[in-house]
C-alpha positions in Angstrom: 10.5 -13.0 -108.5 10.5 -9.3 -106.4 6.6 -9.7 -107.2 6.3 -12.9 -105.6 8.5 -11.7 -102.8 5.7 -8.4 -102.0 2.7 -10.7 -102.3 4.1 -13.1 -99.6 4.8 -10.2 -97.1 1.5 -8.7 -97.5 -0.4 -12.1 -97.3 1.7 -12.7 -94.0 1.0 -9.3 -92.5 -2.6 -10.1 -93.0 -2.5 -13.1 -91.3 -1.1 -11.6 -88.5 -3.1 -8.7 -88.1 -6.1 -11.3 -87.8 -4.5 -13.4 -85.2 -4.3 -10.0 -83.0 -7.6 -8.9 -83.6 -8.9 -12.7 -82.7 -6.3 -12.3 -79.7 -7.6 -8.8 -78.4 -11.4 -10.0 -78.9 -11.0 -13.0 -76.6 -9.1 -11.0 -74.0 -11.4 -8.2 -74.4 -13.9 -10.0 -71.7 -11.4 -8.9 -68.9 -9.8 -5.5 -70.3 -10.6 -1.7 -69.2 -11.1 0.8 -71.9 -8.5 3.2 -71.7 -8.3 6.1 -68.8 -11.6 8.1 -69.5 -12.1 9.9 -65.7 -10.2 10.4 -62.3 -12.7 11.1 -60.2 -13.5 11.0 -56.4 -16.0 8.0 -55.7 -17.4 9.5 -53.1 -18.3 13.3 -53.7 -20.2 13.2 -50.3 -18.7 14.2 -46.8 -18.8 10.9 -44.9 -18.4 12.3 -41.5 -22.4 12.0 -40.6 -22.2 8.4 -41.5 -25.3 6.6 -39.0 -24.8 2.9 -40.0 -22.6 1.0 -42.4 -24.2 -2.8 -44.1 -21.0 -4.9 -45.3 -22.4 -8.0 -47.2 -19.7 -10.7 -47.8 -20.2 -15.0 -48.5 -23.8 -14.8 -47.4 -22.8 -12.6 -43.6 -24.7 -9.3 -43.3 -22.8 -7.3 -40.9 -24.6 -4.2 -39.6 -23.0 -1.3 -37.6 -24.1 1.9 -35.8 -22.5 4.8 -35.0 -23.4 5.6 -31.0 -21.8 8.7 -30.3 -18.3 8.7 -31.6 -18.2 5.1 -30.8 -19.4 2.5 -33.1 -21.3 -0.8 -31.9 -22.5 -3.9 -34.6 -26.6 -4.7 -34.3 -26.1 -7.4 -36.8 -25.3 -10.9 -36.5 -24.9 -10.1 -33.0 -24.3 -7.5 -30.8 -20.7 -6.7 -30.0 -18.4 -3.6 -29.6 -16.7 -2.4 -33.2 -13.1 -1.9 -33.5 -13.3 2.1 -34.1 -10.3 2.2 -36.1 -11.1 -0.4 -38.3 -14.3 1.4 -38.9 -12.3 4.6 -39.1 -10.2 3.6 -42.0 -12.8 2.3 -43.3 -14.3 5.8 -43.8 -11.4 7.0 -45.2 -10.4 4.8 -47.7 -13.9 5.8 -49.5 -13.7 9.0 -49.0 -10.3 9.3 -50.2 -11.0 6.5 -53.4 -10.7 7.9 -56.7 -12.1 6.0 -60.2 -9.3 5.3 -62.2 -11.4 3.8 -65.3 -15.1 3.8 -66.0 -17.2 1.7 -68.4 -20.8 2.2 -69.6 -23.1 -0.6 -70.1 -23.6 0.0 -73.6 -20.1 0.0 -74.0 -20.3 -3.2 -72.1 -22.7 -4.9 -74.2 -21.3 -3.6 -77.6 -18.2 -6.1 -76.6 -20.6 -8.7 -76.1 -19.9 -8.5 -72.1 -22.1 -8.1 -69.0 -21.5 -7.5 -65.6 -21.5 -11.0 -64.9 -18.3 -11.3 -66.5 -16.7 -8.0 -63.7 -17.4 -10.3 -61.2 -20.4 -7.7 -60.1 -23.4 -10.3 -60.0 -23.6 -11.8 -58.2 -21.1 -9.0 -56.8 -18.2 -10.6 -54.0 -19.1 -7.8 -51.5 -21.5 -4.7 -50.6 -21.2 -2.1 -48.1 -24.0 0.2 -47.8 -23.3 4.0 -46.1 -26.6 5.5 -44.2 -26.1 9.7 -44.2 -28.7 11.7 -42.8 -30.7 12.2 -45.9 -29.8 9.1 -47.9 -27.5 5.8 -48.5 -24.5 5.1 -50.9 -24.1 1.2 -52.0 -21.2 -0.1 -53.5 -20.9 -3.7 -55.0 -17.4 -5.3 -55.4 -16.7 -7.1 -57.9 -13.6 -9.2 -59.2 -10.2 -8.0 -59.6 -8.5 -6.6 -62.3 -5.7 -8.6 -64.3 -3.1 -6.4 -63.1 -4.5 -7.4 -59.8 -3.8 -4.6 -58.2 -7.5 -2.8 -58.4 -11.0 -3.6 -58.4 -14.4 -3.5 -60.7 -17.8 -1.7 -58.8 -20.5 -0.6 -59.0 -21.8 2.9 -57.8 -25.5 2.2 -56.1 -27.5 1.6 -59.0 -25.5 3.7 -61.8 -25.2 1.9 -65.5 -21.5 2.2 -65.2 -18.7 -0.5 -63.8 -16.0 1.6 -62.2 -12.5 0.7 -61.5 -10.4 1.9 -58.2 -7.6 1.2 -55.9 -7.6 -3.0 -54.4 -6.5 -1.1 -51.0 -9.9 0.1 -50.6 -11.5 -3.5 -50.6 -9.0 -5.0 -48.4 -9.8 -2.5 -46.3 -13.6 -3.8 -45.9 -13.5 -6.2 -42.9 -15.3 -9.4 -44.3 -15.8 -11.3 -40.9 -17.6 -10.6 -37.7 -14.4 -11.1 -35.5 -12.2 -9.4 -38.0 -14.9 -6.0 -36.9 -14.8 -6.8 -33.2 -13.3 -5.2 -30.8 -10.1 -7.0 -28.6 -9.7 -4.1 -26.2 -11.1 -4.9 -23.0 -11.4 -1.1 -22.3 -12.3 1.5 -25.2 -11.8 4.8 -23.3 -8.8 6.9 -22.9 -6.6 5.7 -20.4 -5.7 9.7 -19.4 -9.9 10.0 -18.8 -10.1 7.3 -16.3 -11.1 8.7 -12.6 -12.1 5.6 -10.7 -11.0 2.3 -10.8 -12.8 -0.6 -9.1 -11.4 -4.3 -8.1 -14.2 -7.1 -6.5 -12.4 -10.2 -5.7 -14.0 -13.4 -4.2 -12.9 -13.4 -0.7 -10.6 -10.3 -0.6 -11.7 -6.6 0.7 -13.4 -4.4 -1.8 -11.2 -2.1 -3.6 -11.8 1.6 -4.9 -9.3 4.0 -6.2 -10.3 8.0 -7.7 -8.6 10.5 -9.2 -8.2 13.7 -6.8 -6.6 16.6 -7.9 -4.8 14.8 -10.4 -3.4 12.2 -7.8 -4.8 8.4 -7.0 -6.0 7.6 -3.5 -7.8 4.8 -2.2 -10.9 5.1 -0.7 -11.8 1.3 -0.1 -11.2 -0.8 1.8 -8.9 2.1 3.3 -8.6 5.5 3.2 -4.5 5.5 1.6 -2.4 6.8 -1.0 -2.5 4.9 -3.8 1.3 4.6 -5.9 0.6 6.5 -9.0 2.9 4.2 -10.6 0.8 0.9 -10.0 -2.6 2.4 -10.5 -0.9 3.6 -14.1 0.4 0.4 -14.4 -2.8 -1.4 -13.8 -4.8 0.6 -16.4 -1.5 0.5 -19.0 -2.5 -2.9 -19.0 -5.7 -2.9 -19.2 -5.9 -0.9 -22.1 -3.0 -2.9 -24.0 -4.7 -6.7 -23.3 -6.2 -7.7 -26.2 -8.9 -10.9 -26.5 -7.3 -13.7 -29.0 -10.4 -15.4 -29.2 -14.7 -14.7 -28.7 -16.5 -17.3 -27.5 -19.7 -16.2 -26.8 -21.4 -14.5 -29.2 -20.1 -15.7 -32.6 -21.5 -17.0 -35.7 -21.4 -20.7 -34.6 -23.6 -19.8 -31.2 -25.9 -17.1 -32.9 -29.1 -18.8 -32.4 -28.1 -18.8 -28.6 -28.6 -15.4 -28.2 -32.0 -15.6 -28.6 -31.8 -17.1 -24.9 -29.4 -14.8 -24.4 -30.3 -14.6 -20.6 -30.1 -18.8 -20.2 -26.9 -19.0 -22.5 -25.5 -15.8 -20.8 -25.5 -17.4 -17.2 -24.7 -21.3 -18.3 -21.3 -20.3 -19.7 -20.6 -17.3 -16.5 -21.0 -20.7 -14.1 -18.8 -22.5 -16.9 -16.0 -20.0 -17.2 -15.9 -18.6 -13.5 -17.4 -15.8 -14.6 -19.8 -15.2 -12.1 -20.1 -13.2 -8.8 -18.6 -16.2 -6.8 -15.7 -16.3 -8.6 -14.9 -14.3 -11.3 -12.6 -10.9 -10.5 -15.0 -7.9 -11.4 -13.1 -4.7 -12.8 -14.8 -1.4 -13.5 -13.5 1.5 -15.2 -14.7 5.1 -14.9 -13.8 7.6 -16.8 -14.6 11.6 -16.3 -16.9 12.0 -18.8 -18.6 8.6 -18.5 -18.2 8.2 -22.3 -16.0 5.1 -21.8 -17.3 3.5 -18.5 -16.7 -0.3 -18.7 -17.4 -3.5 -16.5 -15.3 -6.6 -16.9 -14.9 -10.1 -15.4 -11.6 -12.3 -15.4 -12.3 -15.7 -15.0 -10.8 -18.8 -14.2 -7.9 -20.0 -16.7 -8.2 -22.7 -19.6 -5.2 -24.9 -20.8 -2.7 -27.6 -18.8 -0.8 -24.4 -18.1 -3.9 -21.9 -17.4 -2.1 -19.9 -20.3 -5.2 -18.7 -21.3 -8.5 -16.9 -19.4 -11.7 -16.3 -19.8 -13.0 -12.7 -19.7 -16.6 -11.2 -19.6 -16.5 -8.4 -21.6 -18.5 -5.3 -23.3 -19.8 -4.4 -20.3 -21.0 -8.3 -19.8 -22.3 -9.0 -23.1 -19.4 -11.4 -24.6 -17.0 -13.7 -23.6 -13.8 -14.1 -24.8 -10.0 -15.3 -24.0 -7.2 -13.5 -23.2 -3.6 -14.3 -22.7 -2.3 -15.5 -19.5 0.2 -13.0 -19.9 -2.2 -10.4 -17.5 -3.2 -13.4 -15.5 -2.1 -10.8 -12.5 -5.3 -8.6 -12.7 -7.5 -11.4 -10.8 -4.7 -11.7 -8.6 -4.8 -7.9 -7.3 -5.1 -6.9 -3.6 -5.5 -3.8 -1.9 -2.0 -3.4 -1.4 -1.1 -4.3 -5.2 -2.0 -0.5 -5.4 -1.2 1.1 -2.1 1.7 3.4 -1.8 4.5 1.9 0.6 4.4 5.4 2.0 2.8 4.5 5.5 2.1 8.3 6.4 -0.3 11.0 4.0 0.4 14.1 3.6 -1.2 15.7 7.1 -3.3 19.2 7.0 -1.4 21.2 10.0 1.8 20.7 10.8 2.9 18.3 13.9 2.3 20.0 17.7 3.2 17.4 19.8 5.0 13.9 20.1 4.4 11.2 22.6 7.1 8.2 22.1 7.1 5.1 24.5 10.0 2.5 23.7 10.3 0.2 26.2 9.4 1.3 29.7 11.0 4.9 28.5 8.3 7.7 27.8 8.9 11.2 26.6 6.4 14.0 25.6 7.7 17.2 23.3 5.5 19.8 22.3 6.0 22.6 19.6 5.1 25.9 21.4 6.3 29.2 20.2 8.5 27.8 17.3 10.3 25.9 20.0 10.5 22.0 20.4 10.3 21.5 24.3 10.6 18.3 26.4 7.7 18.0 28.5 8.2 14.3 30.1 9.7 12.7 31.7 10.6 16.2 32.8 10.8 19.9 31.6 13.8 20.4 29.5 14.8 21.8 26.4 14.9 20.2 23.1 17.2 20.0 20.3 15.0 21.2 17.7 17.2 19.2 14.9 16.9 16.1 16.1 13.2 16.4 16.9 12.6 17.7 13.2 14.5 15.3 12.0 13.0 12.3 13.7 9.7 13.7 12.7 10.4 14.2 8.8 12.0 10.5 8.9 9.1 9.3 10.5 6.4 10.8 8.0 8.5 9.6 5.1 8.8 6.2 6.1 8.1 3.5 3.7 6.9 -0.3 4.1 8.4 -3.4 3.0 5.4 -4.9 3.1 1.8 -4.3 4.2 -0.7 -7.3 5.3 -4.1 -7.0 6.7 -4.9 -8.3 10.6 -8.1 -10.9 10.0 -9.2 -10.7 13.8 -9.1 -7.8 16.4 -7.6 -10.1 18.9 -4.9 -10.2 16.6 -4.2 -7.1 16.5 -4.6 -6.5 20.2 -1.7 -9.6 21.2 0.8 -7.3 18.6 -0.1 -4.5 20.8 0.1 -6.1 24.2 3.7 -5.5 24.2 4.8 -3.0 21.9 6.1 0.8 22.3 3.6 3.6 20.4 3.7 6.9 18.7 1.5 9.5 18.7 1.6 12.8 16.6 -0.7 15.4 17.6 -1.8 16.9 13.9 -4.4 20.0 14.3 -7.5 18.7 16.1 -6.6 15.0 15.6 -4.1 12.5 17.5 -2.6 9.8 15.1 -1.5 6.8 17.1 0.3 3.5 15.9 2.0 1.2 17.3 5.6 -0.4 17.0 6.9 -3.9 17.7 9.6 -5.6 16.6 8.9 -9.1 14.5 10.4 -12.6 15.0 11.8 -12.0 11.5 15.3 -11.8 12.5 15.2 -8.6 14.2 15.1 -7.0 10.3 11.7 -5.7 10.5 9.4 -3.5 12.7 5.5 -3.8 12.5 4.0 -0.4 12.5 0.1 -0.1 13.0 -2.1 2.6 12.9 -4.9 2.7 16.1 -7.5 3.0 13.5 -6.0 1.4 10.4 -6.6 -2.8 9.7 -3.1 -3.0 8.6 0.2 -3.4 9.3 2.9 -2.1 7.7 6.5 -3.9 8.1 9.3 -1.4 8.0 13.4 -2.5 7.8 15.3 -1.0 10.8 17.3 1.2 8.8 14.2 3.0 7.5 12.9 3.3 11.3 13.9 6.9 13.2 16.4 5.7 15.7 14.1 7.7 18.9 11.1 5.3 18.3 13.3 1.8 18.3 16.0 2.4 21.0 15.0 3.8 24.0 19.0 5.6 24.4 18.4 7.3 21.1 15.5 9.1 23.1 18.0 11.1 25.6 19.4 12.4 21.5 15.7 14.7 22.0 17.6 16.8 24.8 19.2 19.6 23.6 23.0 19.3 24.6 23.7 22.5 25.6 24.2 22.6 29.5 25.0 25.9 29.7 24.7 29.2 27.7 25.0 32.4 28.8 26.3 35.9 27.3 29.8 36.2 28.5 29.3 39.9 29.3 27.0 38.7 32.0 29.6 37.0 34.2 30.7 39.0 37.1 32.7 35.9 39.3 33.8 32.9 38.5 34.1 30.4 41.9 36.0 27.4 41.2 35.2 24.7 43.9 37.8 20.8 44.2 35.5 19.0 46.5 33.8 21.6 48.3 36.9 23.5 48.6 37.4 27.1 46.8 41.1 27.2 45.0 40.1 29.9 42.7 38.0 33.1 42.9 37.9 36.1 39.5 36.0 38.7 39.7 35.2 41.5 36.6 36.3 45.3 37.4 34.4 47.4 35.4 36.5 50.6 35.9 39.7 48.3 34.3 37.5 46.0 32.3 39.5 43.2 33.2 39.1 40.3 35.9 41.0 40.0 39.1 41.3 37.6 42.0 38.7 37.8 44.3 38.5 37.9 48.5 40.7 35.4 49.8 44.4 33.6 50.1 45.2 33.7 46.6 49.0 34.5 45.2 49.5 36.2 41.9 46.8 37.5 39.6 44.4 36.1 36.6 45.9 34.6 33.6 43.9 36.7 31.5 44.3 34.7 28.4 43.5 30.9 29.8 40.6 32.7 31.5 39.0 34.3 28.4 39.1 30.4 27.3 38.1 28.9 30.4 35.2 31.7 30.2 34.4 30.9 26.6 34.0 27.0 27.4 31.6 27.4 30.5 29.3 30.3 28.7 29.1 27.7 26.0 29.3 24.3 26.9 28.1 21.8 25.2 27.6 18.0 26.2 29.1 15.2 24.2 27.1 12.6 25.0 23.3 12.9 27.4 23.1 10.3 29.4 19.8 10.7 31.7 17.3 12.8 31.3 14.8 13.2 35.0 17.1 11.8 37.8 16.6 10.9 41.3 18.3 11.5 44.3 20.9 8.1 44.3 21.9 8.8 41.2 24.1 12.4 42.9 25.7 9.6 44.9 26.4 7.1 41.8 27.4 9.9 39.1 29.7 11.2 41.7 27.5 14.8 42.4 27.3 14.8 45.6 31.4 15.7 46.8 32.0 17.1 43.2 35.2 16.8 41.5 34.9 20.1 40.1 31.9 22.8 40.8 31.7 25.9 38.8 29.9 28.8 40.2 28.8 31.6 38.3 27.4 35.0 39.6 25.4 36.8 36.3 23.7 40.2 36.0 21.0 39.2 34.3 17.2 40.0 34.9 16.3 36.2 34.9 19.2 34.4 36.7 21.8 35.9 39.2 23.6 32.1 39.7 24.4 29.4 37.7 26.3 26.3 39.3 28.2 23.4 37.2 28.8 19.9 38.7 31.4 17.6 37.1 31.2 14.2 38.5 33.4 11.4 38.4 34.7 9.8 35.3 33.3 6.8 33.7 36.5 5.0 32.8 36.4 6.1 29.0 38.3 9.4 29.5 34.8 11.3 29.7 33.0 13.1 33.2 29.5 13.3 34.1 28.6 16.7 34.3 25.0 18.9 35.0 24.0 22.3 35.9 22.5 22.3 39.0 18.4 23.0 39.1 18.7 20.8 35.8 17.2 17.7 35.0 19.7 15.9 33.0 22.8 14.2 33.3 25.8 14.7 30.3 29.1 13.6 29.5 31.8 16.1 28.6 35.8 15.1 27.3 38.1 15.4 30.2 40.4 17.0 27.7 37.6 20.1 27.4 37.7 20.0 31.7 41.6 20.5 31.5 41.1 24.3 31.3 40.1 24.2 34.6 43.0 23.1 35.9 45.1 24.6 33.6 47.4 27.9 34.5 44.4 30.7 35.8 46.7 33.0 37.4 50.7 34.2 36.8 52.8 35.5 39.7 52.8 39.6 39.9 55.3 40.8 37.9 55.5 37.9 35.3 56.9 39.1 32.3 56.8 35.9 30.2 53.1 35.8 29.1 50.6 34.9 30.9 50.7 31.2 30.3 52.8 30.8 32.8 52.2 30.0 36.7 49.3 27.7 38.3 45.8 28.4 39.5 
């Protein structure tokens, strides 16, 4: 019985070992030997790599390196993504065998290549070096499914590597191609050019690292929207080729006929396409495109002349704005450049009010409507606002009689810069009073500027008395030597300054008591010092003494100086204009202020005390 029980096992066990061996034999046809090398593939350095063949379901793709840009020859001639290409590189030269077979070893299993899927093989890419080529043939994949039988050019061995370097093969001709619609580096480009059916050329360069425009004006261009412009540019990408491709190869044989049938079909030609060009500054990414008319219900789609006018493809209506550009889709809403010298002199008419100023020994000076001095603030500040103004919109004038009717009535500007005179002109619009067209003499434009952004002087012809300095007099109170103090032509006070005492006493004439010393110093403090609140003409004629109440004073003011330049200075204050303020000048002036009557109190105030006052001298009456 234990005998019987021994025989059966060992009869069983050699069943089963057969059924294994039978098993293993049959799934032999697909199975590696065990892990004999780990090897590079490629021993070679790839980086002088001059063409690269990739075979694949009957399509022979061919590609040459041009520079360090790559460009297919075969099917058809298009641009080659580089980074496909790149990877492409570096997944061979990075590829290591992970099992080899020999073909005796193949055959002694009763296998042949046929059965690794290597012939016919499924692809074969072809490297040309300098000196020779490398050709691998792909084959199937391996049950694990995650690598790959080849074949090493014509070496008796089938290899087995990594599935990630076949996937990285591209197997299509459109899979290869380029979408970019610019290949350089968007940091190289230096000029930019726009053509656009029935709009103005356009050219932008890069000088000194900053965009201007150079047609169809001479302008600062925003760096922001040139950017912009490129950014986009370089990030459209085409979603589908229409022309060449596989199913219109035998077109390009009349490449010139089928070239121009399908510009005219897509709006791709000079009448109406929008021609882009692209500069960069080493030329090695110049590029000419063309964006066409759009395709769909919705025009969601356009058609683009690419590759420097060699394909067609579509592309997203999602940039549909490039064809709609203009000259000011790139100007900077700055209306003034930067100007070589600094400003000399400023002519300003607004309404029927002129003045002139001139810069002239580091002095702003009002030369018209008359001689007078300028506060050098409000000049510099009028002038910085002005240069730093910015436009809401700018539009191109069609006609010059256009321009010449905006003219007709308008105020002007004009800064002298150097040896040059910029002029422009200023109206305001029919636009609700919000907006003020500003054009340039030389310049077919105008630029539309809000009110607020406008310097008051060039808008309102009051703001132009804010150029006159408002100091009416200023003089060193050492200089004073008598004070006459005049009540409609008739003298109630008289101080004169004794050196020997250094102090000031009554002068010639009926007058009781002696000077209030303190209410003097601050009478004498106001009129060496005066300032204007308010300007209110600057050049007067003879009436206006009679209307401004200067010709029987309310109050004049008569100094006597010792000064080399000026021995007399005379103040007029006038008669009040109802708002608790008094027209004032200095006579042999040219301008007319107001002054608070609470400043003028000090003339009437307390000048002199009674002799032998011992209660301060604040108290008493002039």
């Amino acid at each position: 019985m234990e005998n019987r029980r021994v025989i059966i096992f060992f009869i069983t066990g050699i069943i089963l070992c057969l059924i294994i061996l039978l098993a293993g034999r049959e799934n032999r046809r697909f199975l590696v030997a065990p892990d004999k090398t780990s090897t590079y593939l490629v021993t070679e350095v790839l980086d002088d790599v001059r063409s690269v063949v990739i075979e694949h379901s009957g399509t022979r793709i061919e590609v040459q390196r041009e520079g360090s840009r790559w460009r297919m020859t075969a099917p058809i001639e298009a641009t080659v993504d580089n980074s496909m290409m790149k990877r492409l590189i570096k997944e061979f030269g990075s590829a290591t065998i992970s099992d080899a077979l020999d073909f005796d070893e193949i055959d002694g299993r009763g296998l042949s290549i046929n059965d690794y899927g290597l012939h016919p093989a499924r692809s074969r890419v072809i490297f040309s070096l300098a000196r020779h080529e490398l050709s691998f043939l792909f084959g199937k994949k391996t049950a694990s499914g995650t690598n790959v039988y080849l074949r090493k050019d014509n070496l008796n061995k089938v290899l087995v590597v990594s599935r990630t370097l076949y996937d990285a093969i591209p197997t299509g001709v459109d899979e290869l191609r380029s979408r970019r619609l610019i290949e350089c580096d968007r940091n190289l480009v230096s000029t930019v050019t726009v053509r656009r059916p029935g709009h103005p050329f356009i050219k932008l360069i890069l000088k000194e690292g900053s965009w201007v425009m150079e047609e169809p004006v001479c302008a600062r261009a925003s760096q922001e929207k040139v950017h912009d412009f490129i950014e986009k540019l370089s990030a459209a990408r085409v979603t589908e080729f229409i022309w060449p491709s596989l199913s219109n190869v035998m077109d390009v044989a009349e490449y010139e006929l089928a070239l121009k049938t399908r510009k005219a079909l897509y709006g791709l030609d000079d009448d109406t396409g929008t021609t882009i060009t692209i500069q960069t500054l080493d030329g090695s990414g110049d590029v000419a495109l063309v964006i066409g008319r759009g395709v769909g219900n919705n025009g969601d789609a356009i058609h683009v002349l690419l590759d420097n006018g060699r394909a067609i493809g579509k592309i997203t209506g999602s940039i549909a704005h490039l064809i709609d550009v203009t000259a000011v889709s790139f100007r900077s809403m700055r209306i003034f450049d930067a100007l070589p010298a600094p400003v000399k002199r400023l002519d300003i008419v607004v309404d029927t009010e002129a003045f002139v100023l001139s810069h002239t020994n580091q002095l702003w000076q009002i030369d018209s409507p008359v001689s007078e001095p300028a506060d050098q603030q409000f000049v510099q500040r009028t002038i910085d606002t002005l240069l730093s103004m910015k436009a809401e919109q700018i539009r191109s004038h069609a006609h010059e009689d256009e321009a010449s009717a905006r003219k007709a009535d308008a105020g002007y500007v004009a800064l002298s810069v150097g040896d040059q005179t910029i002029v422009a002109s200023i109206k305001k619009t029919d636009y609700r009073g919000e907006l003020y067209e500003f054009e340039f003499a030389d310049k077919p434009e105008v630029y539309y500027v809000a009110e607020s952004n406008m310097p008051p002087a060039l808008i309102d012809s009051a703001a132009l008395l804010d150029f006159r300095d408002k100091t009416i007099l200023a003089i060193p109170e050492q200089a004073v030597q008598r004070v006459t103090l005049r009540r409609f032509n008739e003298t109630f006070f008289t101080a004169e300054f004794i050196e020997d005492s250094g102090s000031w006493h009554l002068g010639a004439g009926d007058f009781q008591g002696r000077v209030n010393q303190q209410a003097f110093s601050r009478l004498l403090a106001l009129l060496t010092d005066l300032k204007a609140d308010r300007v209110v003409k600057v050049g007067f004629e003879t009436p206006d003494l009679e209307y401004y109440g200067f010709a029987t004073p309310w109050l004049e003011v008569t100094l006597d100086l010792n000064l080399d330049d000026a021995i007399r200075r005379s103040l007029l204050v006038g008669r009040s204009d109802g708002n608790n303020l008094r027209y004032v000048m200095a006579r042999g002036d040219q301008s007319i202020f107001l002054v608070e009557e609470q400043k003028l109190a000090l003339f009437t105030s307390s000048l002199t005390v009674q002799e032998g006052d011992q209660h301060g001298e604040e108290a008493g009456s002039y």
